[in-house]
C-alpha positions as protocol buffer text, in pm:
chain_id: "A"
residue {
  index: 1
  type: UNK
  ca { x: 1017 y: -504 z: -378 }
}
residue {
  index: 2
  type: UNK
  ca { x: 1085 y: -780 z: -127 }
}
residue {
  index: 3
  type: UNK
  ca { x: 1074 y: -1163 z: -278 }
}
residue {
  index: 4
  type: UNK
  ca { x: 1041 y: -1316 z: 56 }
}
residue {
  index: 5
  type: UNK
  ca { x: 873 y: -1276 z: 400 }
}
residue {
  index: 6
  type: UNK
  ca { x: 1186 y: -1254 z: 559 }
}
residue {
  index: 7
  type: UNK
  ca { x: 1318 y: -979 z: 323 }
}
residue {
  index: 8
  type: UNK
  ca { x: 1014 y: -797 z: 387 }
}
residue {
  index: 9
  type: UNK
  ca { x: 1010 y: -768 z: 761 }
}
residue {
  index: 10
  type: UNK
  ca { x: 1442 y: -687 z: 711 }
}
residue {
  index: 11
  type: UNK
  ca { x: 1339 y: -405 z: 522 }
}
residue {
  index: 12
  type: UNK
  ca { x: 1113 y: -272 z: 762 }
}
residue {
  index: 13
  type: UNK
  ca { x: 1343 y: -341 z: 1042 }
}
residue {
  index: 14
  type: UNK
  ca { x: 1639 y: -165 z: 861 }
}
residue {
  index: 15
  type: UNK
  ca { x: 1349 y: 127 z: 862 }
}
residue {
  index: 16
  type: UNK
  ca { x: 1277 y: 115 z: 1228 }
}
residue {
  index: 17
  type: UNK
  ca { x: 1698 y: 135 z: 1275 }
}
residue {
  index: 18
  type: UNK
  ca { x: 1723 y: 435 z: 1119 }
}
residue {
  index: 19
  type: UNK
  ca { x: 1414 y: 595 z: 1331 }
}
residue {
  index: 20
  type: UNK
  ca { x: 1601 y: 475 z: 1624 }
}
residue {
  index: 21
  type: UNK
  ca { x: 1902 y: 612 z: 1543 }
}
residue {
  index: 22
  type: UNK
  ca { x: 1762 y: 931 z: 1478 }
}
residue {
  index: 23
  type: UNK
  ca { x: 1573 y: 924 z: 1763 }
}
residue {
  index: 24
  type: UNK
  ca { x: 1882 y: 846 z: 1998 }
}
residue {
  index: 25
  type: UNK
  ca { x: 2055 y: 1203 z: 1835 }
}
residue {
  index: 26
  type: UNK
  ca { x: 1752 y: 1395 z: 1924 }
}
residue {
  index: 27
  type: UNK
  ca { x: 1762 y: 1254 z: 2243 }
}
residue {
  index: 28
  type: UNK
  ca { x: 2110 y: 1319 z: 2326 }
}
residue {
  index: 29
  type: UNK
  ca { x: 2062 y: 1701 z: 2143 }
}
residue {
  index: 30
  type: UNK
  ca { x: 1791 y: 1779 z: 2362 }
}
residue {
  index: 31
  type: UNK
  ca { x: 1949 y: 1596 z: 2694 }
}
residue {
  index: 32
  type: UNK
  ca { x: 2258 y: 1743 z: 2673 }
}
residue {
  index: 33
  type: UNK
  ca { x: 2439 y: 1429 z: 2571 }
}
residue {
  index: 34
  type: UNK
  ca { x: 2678 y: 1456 z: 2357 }
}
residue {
  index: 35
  type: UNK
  ca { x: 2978 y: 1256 z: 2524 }
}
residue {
  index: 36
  type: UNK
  ca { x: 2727 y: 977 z: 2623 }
}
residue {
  index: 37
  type: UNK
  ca { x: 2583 y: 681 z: 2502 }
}
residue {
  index: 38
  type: UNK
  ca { x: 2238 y: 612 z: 2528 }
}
residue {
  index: 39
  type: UNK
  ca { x: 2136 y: 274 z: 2621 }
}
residue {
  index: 40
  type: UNK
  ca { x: 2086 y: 46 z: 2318 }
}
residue {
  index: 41
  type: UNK
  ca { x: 1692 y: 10 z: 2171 }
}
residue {
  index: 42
  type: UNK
  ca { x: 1532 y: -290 z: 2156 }
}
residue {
  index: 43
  type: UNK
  ca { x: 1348 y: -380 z: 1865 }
}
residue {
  index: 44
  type: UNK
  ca { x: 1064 y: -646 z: 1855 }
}
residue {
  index: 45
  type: UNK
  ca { x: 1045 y: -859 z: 1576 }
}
residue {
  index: 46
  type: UNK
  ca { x: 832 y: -1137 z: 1513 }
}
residue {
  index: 47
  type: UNK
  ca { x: 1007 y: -1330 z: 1216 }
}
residue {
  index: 48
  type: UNK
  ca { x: 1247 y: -1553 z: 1347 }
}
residue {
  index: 49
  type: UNK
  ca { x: 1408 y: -1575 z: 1019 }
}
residue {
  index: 50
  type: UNK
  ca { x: 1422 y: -1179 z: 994 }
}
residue {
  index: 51
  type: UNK
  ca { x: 1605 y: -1146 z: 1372 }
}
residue {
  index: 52
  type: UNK
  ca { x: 1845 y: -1470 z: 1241 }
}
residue {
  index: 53
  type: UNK
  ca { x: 1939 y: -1271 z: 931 }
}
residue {
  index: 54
  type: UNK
  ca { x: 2058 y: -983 z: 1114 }
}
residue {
  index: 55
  type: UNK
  ca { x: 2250 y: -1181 z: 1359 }
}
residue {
  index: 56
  type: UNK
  ca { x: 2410 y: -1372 z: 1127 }
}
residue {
  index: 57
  type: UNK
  ca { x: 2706 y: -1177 z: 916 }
}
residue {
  index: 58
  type: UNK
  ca { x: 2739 y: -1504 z: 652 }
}
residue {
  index: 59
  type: UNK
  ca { x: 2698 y: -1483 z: 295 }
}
residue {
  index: 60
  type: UNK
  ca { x: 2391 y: -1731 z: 192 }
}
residue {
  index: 61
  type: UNK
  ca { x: 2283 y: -1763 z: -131 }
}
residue {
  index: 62
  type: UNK
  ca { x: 1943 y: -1692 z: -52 }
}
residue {
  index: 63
  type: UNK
  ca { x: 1980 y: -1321 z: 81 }
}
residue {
  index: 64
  type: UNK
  ca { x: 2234 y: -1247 z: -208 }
}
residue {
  index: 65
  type: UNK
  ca { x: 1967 y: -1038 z: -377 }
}
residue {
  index: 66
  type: UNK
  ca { x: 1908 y: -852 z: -55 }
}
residue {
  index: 67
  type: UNK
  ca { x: 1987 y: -472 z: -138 }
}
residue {
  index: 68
  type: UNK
  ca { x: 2303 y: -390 z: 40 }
}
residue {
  index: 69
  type: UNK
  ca { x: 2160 y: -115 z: 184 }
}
residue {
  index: 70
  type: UNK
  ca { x: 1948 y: -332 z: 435 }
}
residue {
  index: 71
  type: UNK
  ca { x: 2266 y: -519 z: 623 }
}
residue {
  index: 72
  type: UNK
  ca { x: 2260 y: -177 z: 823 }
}
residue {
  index: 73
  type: UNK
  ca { x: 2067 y: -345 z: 1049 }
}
residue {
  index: 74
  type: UNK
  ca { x: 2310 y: -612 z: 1079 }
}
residue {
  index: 75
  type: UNK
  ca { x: 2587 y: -353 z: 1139 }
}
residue {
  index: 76
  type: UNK
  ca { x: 2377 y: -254 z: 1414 }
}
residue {
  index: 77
  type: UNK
  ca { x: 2309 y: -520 z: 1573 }
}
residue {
  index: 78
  type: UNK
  ca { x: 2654 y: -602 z: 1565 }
}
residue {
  index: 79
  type: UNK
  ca { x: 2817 y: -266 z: 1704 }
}
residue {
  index: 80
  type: UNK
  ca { x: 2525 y: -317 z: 2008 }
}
residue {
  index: 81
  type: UNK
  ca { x: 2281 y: -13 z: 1858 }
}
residue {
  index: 82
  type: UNK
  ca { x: 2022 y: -208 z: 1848 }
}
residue {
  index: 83
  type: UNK
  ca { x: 1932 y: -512 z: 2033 }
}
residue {
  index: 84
  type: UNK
  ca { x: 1628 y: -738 z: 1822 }
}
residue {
  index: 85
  type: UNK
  ca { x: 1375 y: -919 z: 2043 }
}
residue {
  index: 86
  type: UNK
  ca { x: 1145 y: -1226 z: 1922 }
}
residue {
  index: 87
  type: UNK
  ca { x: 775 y: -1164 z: 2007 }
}
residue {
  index: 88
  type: UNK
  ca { x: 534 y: -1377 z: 1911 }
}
residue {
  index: 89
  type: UNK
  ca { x: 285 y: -1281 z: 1666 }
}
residue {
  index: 90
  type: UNK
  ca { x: -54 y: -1316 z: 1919 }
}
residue {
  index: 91
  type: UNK
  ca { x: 114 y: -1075 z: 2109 }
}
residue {
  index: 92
  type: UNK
  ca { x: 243 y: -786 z: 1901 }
}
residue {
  index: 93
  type: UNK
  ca { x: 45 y: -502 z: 1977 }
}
residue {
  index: 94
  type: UNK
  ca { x: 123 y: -321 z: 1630 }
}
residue {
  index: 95
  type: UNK
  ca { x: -40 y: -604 z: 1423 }
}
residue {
  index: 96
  type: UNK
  ca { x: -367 y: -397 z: 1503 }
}
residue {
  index: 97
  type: UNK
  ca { x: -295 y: -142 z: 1262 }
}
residue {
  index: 98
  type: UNK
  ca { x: -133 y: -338 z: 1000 }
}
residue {
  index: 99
  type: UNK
  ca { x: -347 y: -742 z: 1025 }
}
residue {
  index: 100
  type: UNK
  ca { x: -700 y: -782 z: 1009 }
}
residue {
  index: 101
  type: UNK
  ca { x: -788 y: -952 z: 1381 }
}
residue {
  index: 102
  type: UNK
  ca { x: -1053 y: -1130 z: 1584 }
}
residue {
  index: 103
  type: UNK
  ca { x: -1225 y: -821 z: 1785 }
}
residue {
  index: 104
  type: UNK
  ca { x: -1152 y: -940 z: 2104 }
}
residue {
  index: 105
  type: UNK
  ca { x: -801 y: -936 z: 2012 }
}
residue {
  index: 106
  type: UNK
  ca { x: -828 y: -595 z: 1812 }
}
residue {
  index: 107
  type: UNK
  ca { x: -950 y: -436 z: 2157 }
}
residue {
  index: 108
  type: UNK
  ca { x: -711 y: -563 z: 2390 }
}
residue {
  index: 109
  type: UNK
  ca { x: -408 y: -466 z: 2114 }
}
residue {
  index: 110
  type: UNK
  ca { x: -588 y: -109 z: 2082 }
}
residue {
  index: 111
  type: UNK
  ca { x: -622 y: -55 z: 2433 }
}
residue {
  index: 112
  type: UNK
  ca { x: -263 y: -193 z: 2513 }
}
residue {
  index: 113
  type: UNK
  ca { x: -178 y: 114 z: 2270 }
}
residue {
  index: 114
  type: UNK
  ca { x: -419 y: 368 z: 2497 }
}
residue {
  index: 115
  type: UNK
  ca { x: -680 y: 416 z: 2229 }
}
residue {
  index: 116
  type: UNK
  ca { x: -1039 y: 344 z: 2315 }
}
């Protein structure tokens, strides 16, 4: 359970790592790639303080409760896996499924997506 907003969207983008990851070995089985490396994904995130966590490889006593298991993202980030992206929120296209929105907003994110 996350205490904090910015624990919260970490988890989910240590979630969206490991789909990425996976995804870049199916890739590479099905592509014939074994000997090389796919291009880095980019992520979009938007919590600044998320994107700042994984960036930044100090010890703060306010992420010390933060399951080790999440600073995957941050070894990541680091080794250039994954690249993390701020997007602001009025312009996320996922926050249809997940954020109650004003309709004209719903539609545009929904069609954005290719669903009508």
């Amino acid at each position: 359970m996350a205490l904090s907003s910015i624990e919260a969207e970490y988890m989910a983008l240590t979630q969206a790592t490991k789909e990425e990851i996976w995804l870049h070995f199916l890739l590479s089985e099905i592509l014939d790639r074994q000997h090389k490396k796919l291009p880095s994904i980019t992520i979009f995130a938007d919590n600044q303080g998320c994107i700042a966590l994984a960036h930044n490889p100090e010890y703060h006593a306010r992420t010390k409760h933060i399951d080790i298991q999440h600073h995957f993202v941050r070894e990541n980030v680091e080794g250039g896996e994954v690249s993390l992206e701020y997007t602001p929120t009025g312009v996320m296209v996922a926050d249809c499924l997940t954020k109650a929105l004003p309709r004209e907003q719903f539609v545009q994110h929904r069609a954005s997506m290719g669903i009508y």
